[in-house]
N, C-alpha and C positions, 0 to 999 in steps of 0.2 A: 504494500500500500504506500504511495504516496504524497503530499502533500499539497492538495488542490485546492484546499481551502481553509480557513481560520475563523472561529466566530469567540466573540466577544460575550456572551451573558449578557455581563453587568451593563456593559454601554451599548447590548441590540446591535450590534455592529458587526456584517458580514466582508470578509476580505475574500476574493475571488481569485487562483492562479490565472493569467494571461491566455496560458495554453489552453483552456476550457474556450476559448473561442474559436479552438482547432477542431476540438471532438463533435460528436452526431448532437444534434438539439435536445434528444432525449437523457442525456449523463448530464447535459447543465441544468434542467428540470430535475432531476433525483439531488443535482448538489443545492439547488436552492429550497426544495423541500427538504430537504435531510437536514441542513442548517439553519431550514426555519423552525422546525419539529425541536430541534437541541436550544433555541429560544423559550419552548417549552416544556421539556425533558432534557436534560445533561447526559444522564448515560443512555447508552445504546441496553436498555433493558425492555420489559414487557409497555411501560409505560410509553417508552418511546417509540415500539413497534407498532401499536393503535395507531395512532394520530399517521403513521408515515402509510399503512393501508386504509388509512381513511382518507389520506390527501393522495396518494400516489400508489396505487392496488398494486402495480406492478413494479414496485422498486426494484424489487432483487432483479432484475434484468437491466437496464442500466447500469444500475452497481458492477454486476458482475462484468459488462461489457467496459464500463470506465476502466474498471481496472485488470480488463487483457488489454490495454492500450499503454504504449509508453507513452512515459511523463511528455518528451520534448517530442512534434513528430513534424518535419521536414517537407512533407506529401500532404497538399491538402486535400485530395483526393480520398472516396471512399468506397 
């Protein structure tokens, strides 16, 4: 796993990697609901698996496709 993103809590504050404007529209949709959800849940536990199929039923797909993708990728082709 890599590090695509950074959220803040206490100041609501989402920081975004660059490279996320390389990947398919659907991994930056999982990362801005994932990081919305940790706005309202901090760990990745039962609490925070609700709200992430209730906003985005399909996460674990994205997820999982984010991260068969390198971090830096050259080809913006898909």
């Amino acid at each position: 796993m890599c590090c695509w993103w950074s959220c803040n809590i206490q100041a609501k504050r989402l920081w975004l990697n660059s490279e996320l404007a390389k990947k398919p529209p659907e991994c930056l949709e999982y990362i801005l609901v994932h990081e919305m959800v940790h706005l309202l849940e901090r760990n990745h536990n039962d609490r925070f698996k609700h709200p992430m199929e209730r906003f985005m039923l399909n996460w674990r797909e994205p997820r999982s496709l984010l991260n068969s993708l390198p971090l830096v990728y050259e080809d913006w082709s898909y």
